[in-house]
Every structure is written in C-alpha cells, then in structure tokens.
MARLORO-5087 format. One record per residue (C-alpha): x, y, z. Coordinates in steps of 0.2 Angstrom, whole numbers, plus 5000, padded with zeros to 4 digits. Layout:
// MARLORO-5087
XYZ ...
END
This chain:
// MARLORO-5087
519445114641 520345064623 518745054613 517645214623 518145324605 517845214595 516245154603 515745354605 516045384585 514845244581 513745314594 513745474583 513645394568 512245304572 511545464579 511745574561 510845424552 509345434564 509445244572 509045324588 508445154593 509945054593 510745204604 509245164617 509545004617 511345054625 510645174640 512645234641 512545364627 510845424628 511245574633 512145594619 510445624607 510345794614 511845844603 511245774589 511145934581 512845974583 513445824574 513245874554 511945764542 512545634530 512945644513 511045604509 509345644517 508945514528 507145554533 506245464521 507445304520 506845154527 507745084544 508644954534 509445094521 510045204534 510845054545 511645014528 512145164524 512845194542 514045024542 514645094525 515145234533 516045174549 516945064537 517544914528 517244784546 515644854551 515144824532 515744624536 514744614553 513244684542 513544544528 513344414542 511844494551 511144464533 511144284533 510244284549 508444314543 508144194561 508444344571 508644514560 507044544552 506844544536 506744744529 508344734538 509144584529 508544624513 509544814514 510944714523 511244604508 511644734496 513044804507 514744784494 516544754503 517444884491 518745004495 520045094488 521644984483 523144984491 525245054481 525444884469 527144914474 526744864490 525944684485 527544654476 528444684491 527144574502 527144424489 529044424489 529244394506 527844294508 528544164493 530544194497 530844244477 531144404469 529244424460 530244424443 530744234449 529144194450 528144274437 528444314420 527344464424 526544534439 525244704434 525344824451 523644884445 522244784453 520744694447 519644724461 520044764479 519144724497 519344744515 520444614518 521444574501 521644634484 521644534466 523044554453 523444504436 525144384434 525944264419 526544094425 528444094419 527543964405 526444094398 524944034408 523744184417 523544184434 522644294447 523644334464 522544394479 523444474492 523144514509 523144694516 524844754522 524244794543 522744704540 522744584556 523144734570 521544824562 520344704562 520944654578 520644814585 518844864576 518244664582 518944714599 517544864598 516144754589 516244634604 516144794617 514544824607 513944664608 514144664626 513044794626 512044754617 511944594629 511644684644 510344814639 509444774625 507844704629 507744564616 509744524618 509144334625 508344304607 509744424596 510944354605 512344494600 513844394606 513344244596 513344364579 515044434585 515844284588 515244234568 515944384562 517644344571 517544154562 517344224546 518644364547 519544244554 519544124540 519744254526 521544304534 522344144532 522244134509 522843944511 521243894517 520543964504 521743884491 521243724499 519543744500 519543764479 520543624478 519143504487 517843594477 518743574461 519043374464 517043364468 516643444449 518243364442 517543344427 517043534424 515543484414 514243584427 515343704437 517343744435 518343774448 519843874446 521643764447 522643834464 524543844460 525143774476 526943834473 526544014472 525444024487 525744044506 524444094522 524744294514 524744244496 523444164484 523844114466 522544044454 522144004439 521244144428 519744114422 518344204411 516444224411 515044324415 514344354431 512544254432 511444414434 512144464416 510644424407 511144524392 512844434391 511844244394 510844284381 512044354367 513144204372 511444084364 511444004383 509943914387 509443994402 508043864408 509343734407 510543854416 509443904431 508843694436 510743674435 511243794446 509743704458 510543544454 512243594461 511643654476 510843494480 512543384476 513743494484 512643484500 511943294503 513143214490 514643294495 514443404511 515443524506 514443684499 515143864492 514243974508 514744144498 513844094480 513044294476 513144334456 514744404458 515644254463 514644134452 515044164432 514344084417 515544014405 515044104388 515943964378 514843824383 513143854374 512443684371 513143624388 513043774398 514243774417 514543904431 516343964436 516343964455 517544114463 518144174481 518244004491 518544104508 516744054514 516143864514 515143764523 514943604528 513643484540 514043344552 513143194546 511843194558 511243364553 511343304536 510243164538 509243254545 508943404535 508843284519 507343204528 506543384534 506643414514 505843254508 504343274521 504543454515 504143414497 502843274501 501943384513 502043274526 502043394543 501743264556 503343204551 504343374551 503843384568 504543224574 506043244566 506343404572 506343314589 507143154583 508643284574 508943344594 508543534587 507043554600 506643464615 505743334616 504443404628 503743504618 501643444611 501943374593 500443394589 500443604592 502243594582 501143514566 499843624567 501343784567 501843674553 500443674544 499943854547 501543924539 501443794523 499743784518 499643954510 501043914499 500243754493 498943844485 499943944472 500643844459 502143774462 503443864449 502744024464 503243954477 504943994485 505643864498 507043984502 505544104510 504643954517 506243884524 506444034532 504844054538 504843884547 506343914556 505644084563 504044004567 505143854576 505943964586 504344004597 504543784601 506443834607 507143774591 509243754593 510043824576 511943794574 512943914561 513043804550 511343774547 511143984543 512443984531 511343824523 510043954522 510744084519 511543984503 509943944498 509144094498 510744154487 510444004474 508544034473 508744194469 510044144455 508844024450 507444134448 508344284440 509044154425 507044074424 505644164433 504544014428 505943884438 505143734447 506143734461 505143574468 505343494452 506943524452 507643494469 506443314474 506943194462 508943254463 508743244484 507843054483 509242994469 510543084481 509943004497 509542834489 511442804486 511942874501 511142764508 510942604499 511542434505 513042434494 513742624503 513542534518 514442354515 515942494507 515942584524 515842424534 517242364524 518242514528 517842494545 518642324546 520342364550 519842454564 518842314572 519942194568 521242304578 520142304591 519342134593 520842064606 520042184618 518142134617 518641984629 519342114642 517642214641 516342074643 517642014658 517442194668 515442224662 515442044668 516342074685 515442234686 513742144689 514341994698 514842124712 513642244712 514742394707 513242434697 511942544706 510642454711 508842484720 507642414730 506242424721 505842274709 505342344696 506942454693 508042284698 506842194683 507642334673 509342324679 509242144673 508442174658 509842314654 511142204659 510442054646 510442164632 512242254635 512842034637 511842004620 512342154610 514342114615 514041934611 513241964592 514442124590 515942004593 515141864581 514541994569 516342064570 517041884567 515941834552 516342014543 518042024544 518141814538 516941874523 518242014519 519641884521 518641764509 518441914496 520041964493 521141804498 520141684489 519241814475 519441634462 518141564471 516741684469 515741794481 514341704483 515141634500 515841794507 514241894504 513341754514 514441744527 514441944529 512641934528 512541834543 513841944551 512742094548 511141994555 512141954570 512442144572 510542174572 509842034580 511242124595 510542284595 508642264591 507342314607 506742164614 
END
C-alpha cells in the first residue's frame, strides 16, 4: 500500500504525456484515462512527438531514477525497439546540485579530518552534478588538483523507495502486459537495482580506475585518472584532475591539429584490447565520459571518466564472442550457428541449418555496401534480435558488450565517417586471440597451475581407489541391456585412463618445472621434453576413443 501514490502519479504522468498504452498494459488504472482532461498538459505539445520523445520526456519528468531506469532500457535494443532506444539514449542524468557546505560536511565525516586537513582547498561550487553524486574542485596539500565526487546526502533511503516503486511496476508490468514473457520487466528492474547499486558505493568505482589505469599504464592510447586512495571512502571519491575535450568536440579536435582518422581506429582499437585482451571494458564510454587529450597531436590518446559502470565476461563467453566475431568478419554463417550452440546460448535442438539461413538473411544485405558503410554495432544488434526467435539465452553482460559497442561506433564514426570498422577491428581480434591462446600462454598457465596439483596429487591414489571400488561392487547403476553395460564399460575405461595419464601427465609437468628452475645451468631443452611428454600424456587421457 506504500507505493499506490506513487504508482498513481506515474500513472498520471504517463497519462498527460499520451502513453496511454503503457497505462493499458496495467488494467488497474484504466479507468483512470477518463480524467485525463483534468490532469493539465505538459510543458510542451505532445501530439505530434514520437512515442520514444514523449516516454523520454515523461521519465525526465518523474525524475532523476526513472531517468536511470530509462538509461538501461536503452541498452537493451534486444527487447526495447529501437525509436524507443534511440530517444532513451539521449536522456542526461542532471539535476540541480546540492549546498557545498553540505559535501564539506559529508567528506569530513566520511575521511575523519577537518576538510582544511586534507586539502589545501576544497571549492563548494560544483563542477557538474547527478542523481546520485556531485563533482568538486580540490588542491592536494602538495599543490596538486584534484576532483572530489560525493555522494548525495539522503541518497540511499530515496532510491530505495523510488526502486521499491519501479519493481511494483515491473510486477505489473509482469502480470498483465501481453508481451511480459519476452520484455521481461523484472529482469530490466533488477539491472537498474545492480547499477544503482554499484554507483552508491564510490570505492568501487576508485577501484575499477585503478584496474583500468594499470591495463593503459603507459598512457600512450588512453589515460586513466590516478585515485588518491587516502582521500577516499564508500561516500567519497578523490581523483586526480584531468583536461581535454569531450570526443564529439570536432571543433576543439581540429583546432588542437589532431589527426582524427588516426583518432577514431584507435578508439576501435581499444575497444578490442579492453574486451578479449584484458576483459575488463568501460561499459559507460558516451562522449562525455571519453576526452581527447588536446596536447597530444602527433600521438593523439583518449581520457577515460566515470568508472561506476564496467563490464567484464567470464572466459567462456569470451571465447566465444571472440569466435562469433572472427566467423563474423569471414562470413562464415554455418559456423555462427554452431557456435551459438556450442557457446550454450541456444539449445542444441534447435535445426542448424534454419539458424544459418536466419544468419544469412540478416548479413547478406550488409555485405553488399562497401565496407567503410557497414555498421557491426547495427548488425550485432540485428542478430541478436533475429536469435531470439531460435530461444537465444542473453546474459547482462553480454548487453552491456553491446551496448559498448554501439557507444564506441558511434565515436568512431562521428571522429571518421569514412572508418573501416572491419579493417580495423579483424586483424587487432586475430593478433589478440592468437596470444591468448598460443602454446607459450598455455605452458605459463600450466605453470601457474603446478602448485595446485602438486598440492593435490597425494589424493589421486584415494580417487582411483573409490572409482576403483565403485565398480568392483556395482555401486554404479547398471542395466540389463548390453549395449548400455558395453557403455558402462567403455565409460568406466576411459575415467581409468584419463586418471592414469592425468596422474603421469601431472608427474612429468611438475618434474619439468623442478628441472627448469632447480637445475636452469643445464639448459631447457630437457625440461621442455619432459613437459612435453607430460602434456601428451594429458591428451592421449582425455581424447574420444
């Protein structure tokens, strides 16, 4: 009973801006249209807009959370269509900023020091201010500037109770709308919770700079802002300042004598390493929170801001994606359909040969333009909506990949409408996958892995004893029928075989390490034979006979 006000004044809201059928899909307030015109109009006529401009204009109105929930319905162009998410994407999280006086007052609890302790000035007027925090200008007490982003004073009780209301929409939203099985409301809630989530505790954020300012240590393609570890809490952000221009400032790019060919494959480039090199990908990269650094000129580099949204994948996933890009680039659709299987993202009953042709349909047309036309955001986009029909299983952070490469192609293309992004992207993805992978990775993580088998090889006996005993006594289940006892015996082979080469594969690969950095005066040539016969013990195990 909480939420029925506010779930009746978005109701109204929605009424004024004439989205009478998100009010059907709710039967509850029907009846409510018939007051209509008793509600007042909006500041602007809304007849003529589009149905994306006045859902956008009616979040702005209900305020600075709905405006959030509208930012993550934009990223998923797999369920919102896309007039929708095109308006959505233009929502900005600004509102009016809170007394400086009380930041002060909020970073000196927060740090346990008067602000005069631990700055050698602190500016109450902000530089910019959202939803959930606010930016000002600070000196470190050795003259260097800083940025200090605080959170709202009150902030946590309101988006608890405004996320309290978005879920009692989603939930009706669940029950009555008629496409709820494939929108799936509560699945979109439960992002916006995440993210909100993630944005209220600042030391995250400081830690997720620090990870992507170790990957670009050198600072030669992207900065990364320095965190000030000392001056920061879960309330509390201090960073280093840094200046630019935003990437949509062509003006500015040009006037600076920036290259902005070279500028745009390099943005492409980035994209490519932070996701398959080091898995670990600024989710959130829109003009405003990527600059240009107008110094650089002959080497030009972007400044990466607001570290609040970042994504990762778990290996699998990335294998996997990397793969679906390769076949991607080399038109190959017979395998995009098997791996879509083989990844686990659609099940494997489905006819692979009516998934290639789906394929096929939705990339053909783009192969006939010429490549520097074609956008692999839209046809990523495209594939995912035609997959869905073949029951195609997205996780989140597979949306935020897309949505992130929707946000760097359009980078890309507003720097250079002529961009390549095939040319680009193919031969950075190949030289990315081929180290990943190569047999020298492998050996390092083998070698890694050592100490943990080595920890565990005195209980190897143990197991083979029990998968031993198992079989001797039947505890196994077992049938009558020959064939399946043929099986059983076949099974129970295999699990003997793989033990037996595991154990000698274990053996020979923890003695080649021994050799190599006991004995390193007499060479590698016997270790690296040795651990290859370990590693050929490992596959002759585990290869189908």
């Amino acid at each position: 009973m909480k939420v029925v006000p506010g779930l009746l004044r978005v109701t109204i809201v929605l009424l004024r801006y004439r989205l009478d059928e998100l009010i059907d899909a709710t039967h509850l307030f029907r009846p409510l249209k018939l007051i209509r015109p008793f509600l007042g109009r909006p500041a602007v006529d809304v007849r003529p807009l589009s149905r994306g401009a006045r859902i956008r204009l009616a979040l702005n109105e209900l305020g600075p959370i709905f405006v959030k929930a509208g930012q993550v319905l934009s990223t998923r162009r797999d369920l919102v269509p896309a007039d929708i998410a095109d308006e959505l994407s233009l929502l900005q999280d600004q509102v009016p900023p809170f007394p400086g006086e009380q930041a002060r007052v909020i970073v000196q609890r927060e740090l346990k020091l008067p602000v005069e302790t631990l700055y050698a000035s602190f500016d109450p007027v902000p530089l910019a201010s959202a939803s959930i925090s606010q930016v000002h200008p600070a000196t470190l007490l050795d003259g260097r500037a800083v940025v200090v982003k605080v959170l709202r004073p009150g902030i946590e009780q309101r988006i608890a109770r405004d996320v309290n209301l978005i879920h009692s929409l989603g939930e009706l939203a669940e029950r009555w709308h008629p496409n709820a099985d494939k929108i799936r409301p509560l699945d979109v809630v439960a992002e916006v919770e995440k993210m909100l989530e993630n944005e209220l505790d600042l030391q995250r954020e400081g830690a997720n700079a620090s990870l992507l300012r170790r990957n670009f240590a050198s600072g030669v393609d992207m900065y990364v802002p320095e965190v000030h570890w000392e001056l920061t809490s879960a309330r509390v952000l201090t960073l280093e300042r840094v200046s630019g221009v935003s990437c949509d400032d062509i003006a500015a790019i040009d006037a600076a004598g920036i290259d902005r060919k070279q500028l745009a494959a390099k943005g492409v480039r980035l994209f490519y390493e932070q996701v398959f090199r080091d898995n670990f990908f600024h989710a959130d990269a829109h003009p405003g929170n990527i600059w240009v650094d107008p110094t650089r000129a002959q080497e030009p580099r972007f400044i990466a801001l607001d570290f609040g949204i970042m994504g990762s994948l778990p290996e699998a996933d990335q294998y996997w994606l990397a793969q679906n890009f390769i076949a991607l680039f080399e038109r190959d659709y017979a395998r995009i359909a098997k791996l879509h299987v083989d990844a686990g993202w659609m099940p494997a009953s489905i006819r692979m040969d009516e998934l290639e042709a789906a394929v096929r349909t939705v990339c053909e047309p783009y192969f006939t333009r010429p490549l520097s036309q074609i956008s692999l955001a839209e046809l990523v986009v495209k594939l995912f909506q035609t997959a869905r029909r073949f029951e195609l299983i997205l996780q989140p952070q597979l949306i935020l990949l897309q949505k992130t490469l929707l946000n760097i192609e359009g980078v890309g293309r507003m720097l250079d409408p002529e961009i390549d992004i095939w040319a680009v992207a193919h031969p950075v993805l190949k030289r990315i996958l081929r180290e990943r992978y190569s047999p020298l990775r492998t050996l390092r993580e083998i070698r890694k892995r050592v100490p943990e088998w080595f920890h565990n090889a005195p209980q190897l006996p143990e197991l083979v004893r029990d998968a031993m005993r198992q079989i001797a006594v039947g505890e196994q289940r077992m049938v009558a029928d020959f064939e399946m006892l043929g099986h059983q015996r076949d099974l129970a082979r295999r699990v003997l075989r793989m033990v037996g080469c595991g154990m000698l594969g274990g053996t020979l690969i923890v003695s080649a390490t021994l050799l190599a950095t006991l004995s390193p005066q007499h060479g590698m040539l016997l270790p690296a034979c040795v651990g290859a016969a370990g590693l050929l013990s490992f596959v002759y195990g585990w290869v189908r006979r």
